[in-house]
N, C-alpha and C positions, 0 to 999 in steps of 0.2 A: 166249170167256168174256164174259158179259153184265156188268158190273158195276152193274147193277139202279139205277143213279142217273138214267135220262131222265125227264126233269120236273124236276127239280129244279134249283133256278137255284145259281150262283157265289155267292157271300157276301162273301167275302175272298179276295185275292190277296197273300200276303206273302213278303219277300225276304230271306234271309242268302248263305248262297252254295247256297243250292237257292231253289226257287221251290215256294209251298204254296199249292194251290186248297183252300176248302173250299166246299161247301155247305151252302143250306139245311136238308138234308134230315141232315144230320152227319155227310156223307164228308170224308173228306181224303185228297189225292192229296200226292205230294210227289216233285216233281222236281231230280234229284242232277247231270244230266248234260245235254249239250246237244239243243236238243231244238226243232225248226218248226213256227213260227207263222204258219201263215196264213190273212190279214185276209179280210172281206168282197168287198173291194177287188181281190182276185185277187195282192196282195203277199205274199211270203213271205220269212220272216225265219228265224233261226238263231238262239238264244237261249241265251247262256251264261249258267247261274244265277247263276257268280263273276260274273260284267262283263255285267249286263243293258244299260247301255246304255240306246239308246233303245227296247226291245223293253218297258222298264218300262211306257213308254205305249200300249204295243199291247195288252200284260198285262192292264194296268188297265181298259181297254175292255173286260174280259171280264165287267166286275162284273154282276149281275143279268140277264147271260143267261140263259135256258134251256138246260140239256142236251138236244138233240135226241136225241144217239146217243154211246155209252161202251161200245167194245170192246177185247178183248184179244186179239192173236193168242195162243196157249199156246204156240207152238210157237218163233215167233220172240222174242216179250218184246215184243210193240210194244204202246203203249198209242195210241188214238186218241178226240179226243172232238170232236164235233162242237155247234156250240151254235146257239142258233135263227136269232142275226144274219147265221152263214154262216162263220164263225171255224170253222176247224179247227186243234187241236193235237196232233201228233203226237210220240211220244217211242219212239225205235227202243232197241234194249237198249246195252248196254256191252260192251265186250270185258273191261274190268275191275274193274266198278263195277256195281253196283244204279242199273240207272237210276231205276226211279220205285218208290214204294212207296202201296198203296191201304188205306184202312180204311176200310170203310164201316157199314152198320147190323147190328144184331145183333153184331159182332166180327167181320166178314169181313176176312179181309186178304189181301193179294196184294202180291208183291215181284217186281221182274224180279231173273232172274236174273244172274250178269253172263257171257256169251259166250250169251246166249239164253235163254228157256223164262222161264217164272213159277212160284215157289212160293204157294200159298195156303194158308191157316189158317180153321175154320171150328170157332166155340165147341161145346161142347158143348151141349146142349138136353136 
């Protein structure tokens, strides 16, 4: 599943006990569950939304990138997004939990589900 955000850069990265990207363009991803960060640098981290940590700084480094690439497996729930500096974030599903949740333009939405797969929501027109 394409989620139609490449070009579009990060805006804000905010933290409670999930972690919410938004963009430019007026998506918002929001992450529930623990989920790998990694850097340009070829480092890779493990980012727990409750207890970011020093991943806060890795996070924040994501501001004004560009979305190079933003897919969804449908089968597995894995969300992956690639950004132009070389940062990949990947979020695998929950065994019991929604790990990530998408809303992007028009009212698209997408949830993982939790032990795999995504549900999506698409407005009426």
């Amino acid at each position: 599943m394409n989620l139609r955000i490449v070009g579009q850069s990060i805006e804000r990265v905010s933290f409670d006990y999930a972690v919410t990207v938004l963009t430019d363009g007026g998506a918002e991803i929001r992450i529930e569950t623990a989920f790998s960060l990694r850097a340009p640098s070829g480092e890779s981290v493990v980012v727990d939304p409750s207890q970011p940590g020093r991943a806060t700084e890795l996070m924040t480094s994501l501001l004004h990138n560009m979305i190079t690439g933003a897919e969804v497996n449908e089968e597995s729930g894995t969300l992956v997004l690639d950004l132009m500096n070389g940062t990949r974030l990947e979020v695998g599903p929950s065994k019991s939990y929604e790990a990530w949740t998408f809303t992007g333009e028009c009212g698209l939405k997408a949830v993982a589900r939790p032990g795999g797969g995504v549900s999506t929501w698409t407005p009426d027109l």
